[in-house]
C-alpha positions in Angstrom: 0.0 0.0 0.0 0.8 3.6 -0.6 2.9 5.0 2.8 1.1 8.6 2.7 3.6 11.4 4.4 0.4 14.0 5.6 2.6 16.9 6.5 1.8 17.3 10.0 0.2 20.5 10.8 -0.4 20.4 14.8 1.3 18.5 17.3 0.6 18.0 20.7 3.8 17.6 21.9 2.5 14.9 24.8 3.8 11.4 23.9 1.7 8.2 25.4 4.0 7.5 28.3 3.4 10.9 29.7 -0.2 9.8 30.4 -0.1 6.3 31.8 2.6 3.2 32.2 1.8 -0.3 31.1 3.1 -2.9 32.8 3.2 -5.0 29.6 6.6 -6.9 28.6 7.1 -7.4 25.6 9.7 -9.9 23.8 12.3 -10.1 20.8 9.5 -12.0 18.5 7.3 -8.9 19.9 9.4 -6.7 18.3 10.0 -8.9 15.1 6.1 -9.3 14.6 5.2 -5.8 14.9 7.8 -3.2 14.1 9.1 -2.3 10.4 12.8 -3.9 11.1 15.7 -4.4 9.0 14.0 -8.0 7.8 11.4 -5.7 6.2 11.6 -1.9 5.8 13.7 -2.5 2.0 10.7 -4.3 0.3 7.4 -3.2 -0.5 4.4 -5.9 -1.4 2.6 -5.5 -4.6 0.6 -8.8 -5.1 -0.3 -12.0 -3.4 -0.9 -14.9 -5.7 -1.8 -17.5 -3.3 -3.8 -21.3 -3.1 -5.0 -22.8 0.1 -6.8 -26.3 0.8 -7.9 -27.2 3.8 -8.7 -30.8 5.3 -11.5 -31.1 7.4 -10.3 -34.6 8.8 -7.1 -33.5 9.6 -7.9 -29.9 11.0 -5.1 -29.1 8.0 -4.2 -26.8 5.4 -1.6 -26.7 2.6 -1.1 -24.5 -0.3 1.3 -22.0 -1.8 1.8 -17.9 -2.0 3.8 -16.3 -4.5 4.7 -12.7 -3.4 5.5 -10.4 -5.5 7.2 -7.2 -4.7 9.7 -4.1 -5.4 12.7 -2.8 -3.7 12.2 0.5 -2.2 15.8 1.6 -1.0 19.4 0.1 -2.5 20.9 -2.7 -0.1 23.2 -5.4 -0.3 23.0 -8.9 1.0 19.6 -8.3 2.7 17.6 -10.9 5.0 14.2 -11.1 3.8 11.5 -11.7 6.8 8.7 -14.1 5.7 5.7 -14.4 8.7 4.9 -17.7 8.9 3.5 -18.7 12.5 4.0 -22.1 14.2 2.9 -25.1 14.2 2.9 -23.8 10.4 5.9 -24.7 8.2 7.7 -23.9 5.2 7.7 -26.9 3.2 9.5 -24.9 0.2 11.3 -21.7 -0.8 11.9 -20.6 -4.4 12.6 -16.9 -5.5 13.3 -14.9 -8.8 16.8 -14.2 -7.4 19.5 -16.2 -6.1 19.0 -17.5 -2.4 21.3 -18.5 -0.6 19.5 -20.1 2.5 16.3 -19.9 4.3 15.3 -20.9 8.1 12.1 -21.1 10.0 12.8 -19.8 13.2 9.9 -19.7 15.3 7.3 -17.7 13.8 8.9 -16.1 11.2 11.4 -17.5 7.6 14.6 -15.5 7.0 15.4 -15.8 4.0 18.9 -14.4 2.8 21.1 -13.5 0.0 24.1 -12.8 -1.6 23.1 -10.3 -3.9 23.2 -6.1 -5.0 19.5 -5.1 -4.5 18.4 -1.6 -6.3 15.6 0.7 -5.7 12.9 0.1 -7.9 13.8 -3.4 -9.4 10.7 -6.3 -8.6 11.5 -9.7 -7.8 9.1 -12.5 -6.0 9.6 -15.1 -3.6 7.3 -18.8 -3.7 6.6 -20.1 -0.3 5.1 -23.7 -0.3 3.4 -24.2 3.7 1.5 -26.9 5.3 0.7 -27.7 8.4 -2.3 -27.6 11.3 -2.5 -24.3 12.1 -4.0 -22.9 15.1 -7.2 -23.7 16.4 -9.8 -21.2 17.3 -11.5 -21.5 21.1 -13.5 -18.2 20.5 -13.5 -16.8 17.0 -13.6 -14.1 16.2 -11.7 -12.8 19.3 -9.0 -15.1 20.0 -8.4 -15.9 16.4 -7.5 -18.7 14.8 -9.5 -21.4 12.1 -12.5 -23.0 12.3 -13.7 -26.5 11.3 -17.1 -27.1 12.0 -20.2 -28.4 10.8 -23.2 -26.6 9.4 -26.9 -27.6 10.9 -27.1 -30.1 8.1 -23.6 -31.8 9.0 -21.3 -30.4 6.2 -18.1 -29.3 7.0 -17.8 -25.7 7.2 -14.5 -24.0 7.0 -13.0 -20.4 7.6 -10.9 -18.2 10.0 -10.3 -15.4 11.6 -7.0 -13.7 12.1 -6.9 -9.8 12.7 -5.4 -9.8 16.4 -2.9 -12.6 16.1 -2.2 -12.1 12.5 -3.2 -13.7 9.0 0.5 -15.6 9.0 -0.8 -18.3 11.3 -1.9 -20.1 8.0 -0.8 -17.9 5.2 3.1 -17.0 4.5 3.3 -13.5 4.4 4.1 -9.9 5.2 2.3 -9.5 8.4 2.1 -5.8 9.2 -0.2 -3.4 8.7 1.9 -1.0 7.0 2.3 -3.2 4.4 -1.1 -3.9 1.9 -0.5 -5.0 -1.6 -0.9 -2.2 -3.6 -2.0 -4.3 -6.5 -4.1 -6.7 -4.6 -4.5 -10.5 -4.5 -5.5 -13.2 -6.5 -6.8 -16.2 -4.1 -7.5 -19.8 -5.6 -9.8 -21.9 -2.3 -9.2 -26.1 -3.6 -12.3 -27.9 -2.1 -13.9 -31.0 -2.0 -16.0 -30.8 -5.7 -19.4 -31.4 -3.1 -18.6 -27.6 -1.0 -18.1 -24.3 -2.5 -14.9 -21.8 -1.9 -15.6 -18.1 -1.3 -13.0 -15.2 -1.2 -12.4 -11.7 -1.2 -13.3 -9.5 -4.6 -14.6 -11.1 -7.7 -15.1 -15.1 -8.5 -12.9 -15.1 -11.1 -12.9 -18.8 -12.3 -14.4 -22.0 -11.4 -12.4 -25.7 -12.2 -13.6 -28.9 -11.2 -11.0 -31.4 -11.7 -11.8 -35.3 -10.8 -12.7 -35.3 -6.6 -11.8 -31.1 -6.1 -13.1 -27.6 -7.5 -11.0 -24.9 -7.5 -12.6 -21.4 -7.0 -10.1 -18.7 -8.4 -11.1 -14.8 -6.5 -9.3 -12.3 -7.6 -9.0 -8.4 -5.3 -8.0 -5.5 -7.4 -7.4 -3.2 -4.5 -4.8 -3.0 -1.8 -6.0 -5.6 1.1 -5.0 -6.0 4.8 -3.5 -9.5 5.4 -6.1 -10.1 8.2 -8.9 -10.0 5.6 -7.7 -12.4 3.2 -9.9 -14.9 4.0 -11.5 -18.5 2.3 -14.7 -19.9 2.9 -15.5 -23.4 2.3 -19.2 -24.7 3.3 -22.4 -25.3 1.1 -22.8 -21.9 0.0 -25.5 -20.9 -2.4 -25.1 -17.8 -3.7 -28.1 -14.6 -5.0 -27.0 -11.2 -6.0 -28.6 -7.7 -6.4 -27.1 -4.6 -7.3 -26.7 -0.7 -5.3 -26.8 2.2 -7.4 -24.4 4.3 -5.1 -22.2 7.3 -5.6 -19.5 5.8 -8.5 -22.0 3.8 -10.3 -23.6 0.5 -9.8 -22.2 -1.3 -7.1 -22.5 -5.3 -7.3 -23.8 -7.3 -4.1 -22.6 -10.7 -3.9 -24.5 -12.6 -1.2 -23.0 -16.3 -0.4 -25.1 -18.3 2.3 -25.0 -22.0 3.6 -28.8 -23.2 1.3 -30.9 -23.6 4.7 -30.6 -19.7 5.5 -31.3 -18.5 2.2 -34.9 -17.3 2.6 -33.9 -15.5 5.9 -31.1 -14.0 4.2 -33.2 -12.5 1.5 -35.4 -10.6 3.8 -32.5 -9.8 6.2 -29.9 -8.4 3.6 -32.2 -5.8 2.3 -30.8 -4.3 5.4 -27.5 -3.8 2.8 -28.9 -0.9 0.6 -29.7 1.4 3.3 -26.8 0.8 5.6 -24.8 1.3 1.8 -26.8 4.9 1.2 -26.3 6.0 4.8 -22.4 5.7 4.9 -21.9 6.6 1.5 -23.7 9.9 2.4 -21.5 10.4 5.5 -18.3 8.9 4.1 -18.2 9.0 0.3 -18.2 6.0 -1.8 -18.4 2.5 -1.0 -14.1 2.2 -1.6 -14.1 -1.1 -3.3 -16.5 -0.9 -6.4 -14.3 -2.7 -8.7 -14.1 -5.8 -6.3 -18.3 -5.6 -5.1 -19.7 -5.9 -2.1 -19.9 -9.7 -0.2 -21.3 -11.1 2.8 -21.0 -14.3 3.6 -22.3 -16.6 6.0 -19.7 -17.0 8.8 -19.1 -19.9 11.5 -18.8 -17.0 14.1 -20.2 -13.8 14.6 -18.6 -11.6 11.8 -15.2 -9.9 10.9 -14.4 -6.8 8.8 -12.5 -9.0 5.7 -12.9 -6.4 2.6 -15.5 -7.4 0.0 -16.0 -10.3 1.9 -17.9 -9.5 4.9 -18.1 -12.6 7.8 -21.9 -12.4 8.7 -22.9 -14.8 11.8 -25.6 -12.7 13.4 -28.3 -15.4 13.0 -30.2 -13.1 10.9 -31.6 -11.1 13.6 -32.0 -7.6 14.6 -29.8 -6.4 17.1 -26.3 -7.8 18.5 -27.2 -11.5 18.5 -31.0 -10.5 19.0 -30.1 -8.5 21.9 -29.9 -4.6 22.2 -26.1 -4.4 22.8 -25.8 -0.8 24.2 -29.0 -0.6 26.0 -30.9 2.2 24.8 -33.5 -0.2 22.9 -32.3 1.7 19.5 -30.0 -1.2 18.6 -32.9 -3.6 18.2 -34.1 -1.9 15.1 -31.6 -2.8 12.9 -28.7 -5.5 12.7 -25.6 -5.0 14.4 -23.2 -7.6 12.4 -24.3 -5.9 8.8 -23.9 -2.0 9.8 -20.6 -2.5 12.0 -18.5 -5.1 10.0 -19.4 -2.9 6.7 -18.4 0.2 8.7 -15.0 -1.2 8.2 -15.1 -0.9 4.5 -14.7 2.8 4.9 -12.6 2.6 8.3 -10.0 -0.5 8.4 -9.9 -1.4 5.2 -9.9 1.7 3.1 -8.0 3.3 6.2 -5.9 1.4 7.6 -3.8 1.8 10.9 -0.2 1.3 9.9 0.5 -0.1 13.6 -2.2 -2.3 15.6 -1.6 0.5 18.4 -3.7 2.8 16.6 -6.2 0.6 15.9 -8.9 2.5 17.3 -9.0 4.1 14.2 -10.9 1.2 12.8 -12.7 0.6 15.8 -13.4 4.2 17.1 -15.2 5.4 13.7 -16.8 2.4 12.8 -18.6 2.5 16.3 -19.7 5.9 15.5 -20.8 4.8 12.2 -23.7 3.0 14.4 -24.9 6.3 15.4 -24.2 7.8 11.9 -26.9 5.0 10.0 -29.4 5.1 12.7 -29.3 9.1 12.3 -30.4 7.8 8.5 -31.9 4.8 9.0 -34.3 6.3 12.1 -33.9 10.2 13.2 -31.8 12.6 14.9 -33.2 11.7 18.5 -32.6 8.2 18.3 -29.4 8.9 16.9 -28.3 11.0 20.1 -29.9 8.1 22.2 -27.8 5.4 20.6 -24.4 7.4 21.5 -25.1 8.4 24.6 -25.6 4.5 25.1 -22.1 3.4 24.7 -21.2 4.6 28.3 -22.9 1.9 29.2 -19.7 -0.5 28.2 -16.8 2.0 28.9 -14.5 0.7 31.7 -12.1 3.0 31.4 -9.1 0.2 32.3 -6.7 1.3 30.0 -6.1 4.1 27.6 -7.3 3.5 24.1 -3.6 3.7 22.3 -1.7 0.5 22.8 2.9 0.1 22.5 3.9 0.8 19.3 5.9 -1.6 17.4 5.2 -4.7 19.4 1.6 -5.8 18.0 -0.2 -4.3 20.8 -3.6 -3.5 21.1 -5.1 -0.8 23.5 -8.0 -0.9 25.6 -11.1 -2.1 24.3 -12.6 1.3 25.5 -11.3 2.1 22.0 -15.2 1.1 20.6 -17.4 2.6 23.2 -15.1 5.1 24.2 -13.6 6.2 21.0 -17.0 6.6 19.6 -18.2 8.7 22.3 -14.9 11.2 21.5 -16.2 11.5 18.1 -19.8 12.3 19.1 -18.4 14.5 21.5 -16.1 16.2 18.6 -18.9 16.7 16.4 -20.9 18.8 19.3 -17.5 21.0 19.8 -17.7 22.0 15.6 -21.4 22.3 16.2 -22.1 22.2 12.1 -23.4 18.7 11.0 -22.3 19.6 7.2 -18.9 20.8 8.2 -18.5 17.1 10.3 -20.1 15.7 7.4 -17.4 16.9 4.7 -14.5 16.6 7.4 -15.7 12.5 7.5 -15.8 12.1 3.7 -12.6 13.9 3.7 -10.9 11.5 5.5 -11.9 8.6 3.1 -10.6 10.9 0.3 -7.3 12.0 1.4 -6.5 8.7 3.1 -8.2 6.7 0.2 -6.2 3.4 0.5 -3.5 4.0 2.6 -1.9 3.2 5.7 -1.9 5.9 8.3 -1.1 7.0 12.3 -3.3 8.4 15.2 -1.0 11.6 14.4 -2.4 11.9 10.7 -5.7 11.8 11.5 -5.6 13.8 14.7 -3.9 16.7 12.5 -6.3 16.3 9.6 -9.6 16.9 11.8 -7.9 19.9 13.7 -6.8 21.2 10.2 -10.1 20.6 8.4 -12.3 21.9 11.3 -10.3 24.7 12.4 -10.1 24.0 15.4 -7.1 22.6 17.9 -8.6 18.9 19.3 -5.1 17.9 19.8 -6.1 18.0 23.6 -8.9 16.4 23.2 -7.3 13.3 21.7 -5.1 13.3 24.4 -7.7 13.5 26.8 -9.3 10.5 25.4 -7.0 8.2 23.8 -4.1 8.4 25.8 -5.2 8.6 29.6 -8.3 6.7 31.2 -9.4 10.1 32.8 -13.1 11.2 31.7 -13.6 15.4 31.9 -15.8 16.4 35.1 -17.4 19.8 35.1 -17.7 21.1 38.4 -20.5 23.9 38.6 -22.9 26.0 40.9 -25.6 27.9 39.8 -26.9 30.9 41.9 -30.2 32.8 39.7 -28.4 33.4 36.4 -24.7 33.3 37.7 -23.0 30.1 36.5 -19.8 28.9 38.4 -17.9 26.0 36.8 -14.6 24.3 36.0 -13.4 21.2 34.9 -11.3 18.4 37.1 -9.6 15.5 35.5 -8.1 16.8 32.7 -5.2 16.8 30.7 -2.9 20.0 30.9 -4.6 23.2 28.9 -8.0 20.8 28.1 -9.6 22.8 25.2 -12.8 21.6 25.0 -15.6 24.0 25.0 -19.1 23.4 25.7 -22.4 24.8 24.5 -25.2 24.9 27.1 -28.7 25.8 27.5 -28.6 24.7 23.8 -26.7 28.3 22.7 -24.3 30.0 25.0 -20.8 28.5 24.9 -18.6 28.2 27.9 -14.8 26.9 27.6 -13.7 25.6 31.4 -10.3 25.2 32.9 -8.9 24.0 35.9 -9.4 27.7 37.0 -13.1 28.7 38.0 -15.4 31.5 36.1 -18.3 33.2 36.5 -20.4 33.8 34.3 -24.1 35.0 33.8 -26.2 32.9 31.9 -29.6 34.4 29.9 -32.2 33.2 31.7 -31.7 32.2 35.8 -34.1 28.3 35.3 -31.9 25.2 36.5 -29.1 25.4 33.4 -29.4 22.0 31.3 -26.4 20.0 30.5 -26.3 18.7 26.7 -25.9 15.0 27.8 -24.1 14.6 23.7 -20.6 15.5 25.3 -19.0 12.9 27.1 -17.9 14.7 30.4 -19.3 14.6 33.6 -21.4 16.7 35.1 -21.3 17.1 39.2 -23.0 19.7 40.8 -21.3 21.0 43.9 -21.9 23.8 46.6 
């Protein structure tokens, strides 16, 4: 993927460990999964060209991945780092260029050379793997594969890998930073009686003696963790979504029983579609349609190739997640996991750290469809909900450079910064363009917390760099202190950050901008002064 360089244009001079110590150690392989090191900061992916065939007996997999990719800086007998997690193994190395060993050393293949690399010249390496990868107890959350049966008892295959990484069964480049720019094209072998579904486009279709080979083929850049097959008895209908670039294909791949439900539930797509393209811009992945497909867990983000296990039900598994009774009205799996279309997979985090960027916006994109999908009010209601699962444990920005995620505040809470954002720049149009701005500039790239901080402050005109560091990078909420006497308002705000900017409007049209210093001021009108419960700060009354 394109590595964007956003000048940066405000800087909040506070760095994470300023705000709060983890106690977390991390290791050499920590370092080696999750940093760009001297194993991979030469090379830049351009194309995976890969096979996989699992066995359902043997809980196995085998296949191949060619990897294509360009040198980005001269260097001479480099080490190439290949991801390739245990009990996984490299059963075979080949490359377009002399090599002159290769070792599997724990999770990761070093493969090195004798050889004068330049900038610019392309080159591919051929890994051939096997093995029984790792098992998951909980998918989606623990990560892992998944061999099960279906309700019928047919085998039903797939995984899920964001947190622990796609190379615990694929050979790859396993960091963020890193998307092939020129996409993938994925070939699923299954048995000829089951049915393989990718990411992008079915591309071809082979049946050869016991085995069909599905060929799916992604033009766009793609995170490793969404590279995903799908093997079960998948019957497939289609429609099409006449969006913002054109007519946008829907490709809808369920296990036969659940087709009828599927039908009536998936007309849920077009208006979840119309709602974030009108808040986000276009659906970023036209050229390789729109998929959901019926998933042996709940569901996962993986680009044109949505994981859908929500039992086709409204709600979060039928129930109202956040507890404002708004979330019943629609289904959670379909609006959140294609919320990442816009935010993980056309932005992505270049380091898991950051990921709240996925997670933070695609929460608020809950808000954002039921403002479309409902009204306004219900909207409000729906954000003002996610308090209810805030813990506040740790903050929301994780290590750098180790694989490390932050708190899981990073939905709830993160989404709740953003509602609380949009009330500061008080102009729904201005927040509207500053959202579809984002997908614009950062249209298929990699990015840090630091780039999109600087590009909201920049675009709204206003300085939130304290506000991000309120709320990502400490596990303090804002209190606002007050005392009201007629029409004289005394306030100011505790648990903050140094210099918190972070104004508020009240009665629905004075503004007032608290320190850690008290004012006075008089208010318009001397009735008990109402809070606007949109901000996420605390309100305590005192004497």
């Amino acid at each position: 993927m394109k590595k964007l360089s956003y000048t940066l244009l405000l800087a909040s001079g506070l760095v994470f460990g300023q705000f709060f110590e983890r106690p977390e150690h991390f290791t050499k392989q920590d370092t080696l999964k999750g940093s760009n090191t001297k194993f991979r900061n030469f090379w830049d992916v351009k194309k995976y060209e890969l096979s996989v065939e699992p066995n359902f007996e043997q809980r196995s997999i085998k296949g191949t991945n060619k990897i294509s990719f360009e040198i980005i800086k001269d260097v001479v007998n480099p080490t190439f780092q290949i991801d390739l997690q245990q009990p996984m193994k490299a059963d075979k190395i080949e490359g377009s260029f002399p090599i002159a060993s290769y070792k599997q050393d724990g999770d990761f293949i070093f493969v090195t050379t004798k050889k004068s690399f330049k900038k610019g010249e392309k080159y591919t390496i051929d890994v051939t793997y096997s093995g029984n990868p790792v098992i998951a107890k909980n998918a989606p959350w623990d990560g892992g594969w998944v061999f099960t049966k279906d309700e019928n008892g047919n085998p039903w295959m797939s995984v899920a890998d964001e947190g622990i990484g796609a190379s615990i069964w694929l050979p790859t480049k396993d960091i963020w930073s890193d998307e092939p720019d020129n996409g993938i094209v994925m070939k699923i072998i299954t048995p000829k009686d089951l049915v393989g579904v990718g990411n992008g486009r079915l591309i071809d279709q082979k049946t050869e003696g016991d085995k069909t080979t599905y060929t799916w083929e992604v033009k766009n850049p793609i995170n490793a963790y969404s590279i995903i097959p799908n093997i079960g008895k998948y019957v497939n209908f289609k429609d099409t979504y006449k969006g913002e670039k054109g007519t946008l294909d829907l490709d809808y791949w369920v296990l036969g029983y659940n087709l009828d439900k599927a039908k009536k539930q998936f007309q849920q797509v077009k208006p979840m579609l119309s709602a974030f393209e009108y808040w986000f811009g276009p659906y970023p992945f036209y050229e390789d349609s729109y998929k959901l497909v019926d998933s042996p867990y709940l569901g996962m983000e993986h680009q044109s190739n949505v994981a859908y296990g929500n039992g086709y039900q409204n709600g979060y598994r039928g129930k109202d997640y956040f507890g404002t009774g708004i979330g019943l009205n629609w289904d959670y799996i379909i609006v959140h996991e294609s919320g990442h279309e816009w935010f993980a997979n056309n932005i992505t985090a270049k380091d898991q750290a950051d990921m709240w960027i996925h997670e933070s916006f695609t929460t608020y994109s809950e808000t954002l469809f039921t403002e479309n999908y409902m009204d306004k009010k219900s909207a409000d209601i729906y954000a003002q909900g996610y308090r209810n699962k805030i813990e506040n444990d740790v903050p929301i920005i994780g290590k750098y450079g180790v694989r490390n995620e932050g708190s899981g505040d990073m939905y709830p809470k993160g989404a709740s910064m953003i509602h609380t954002i949009r009330q500061v720049i008080n102009n729904d149009e201005k927040f509207r363009q500053l959202l579809r701005g984002l997908s614009k500039e950062f249209y298929h790239q990699t990015v840090t917390t630091e780039q999109v901080e600087n590009y909201i402050s920049s675009k709204s005109g206003i300085d939130f760099s304290s506000v991000f560091n309120q709320y990502l990078r400490t596990i303090k909420i804002p209190t606002l202190e007050y005392s009201q006497k007629g029409n004289e308002l005394k306030f100011r705000y505790t648990d903050i950050v140094k210099n918190l900017k972070l104004p508020i409007i009240i009665d629905g049209e004075q503004t007032i901008t608290p320190t850690e210093n008290w004012q006075t001021i008089k208010l318009k009108k001397s009735t008990p002064i109402e809070f606007n419960k949109n901000y996420y700060i605390n309100y305590k009354k005192v004497q």
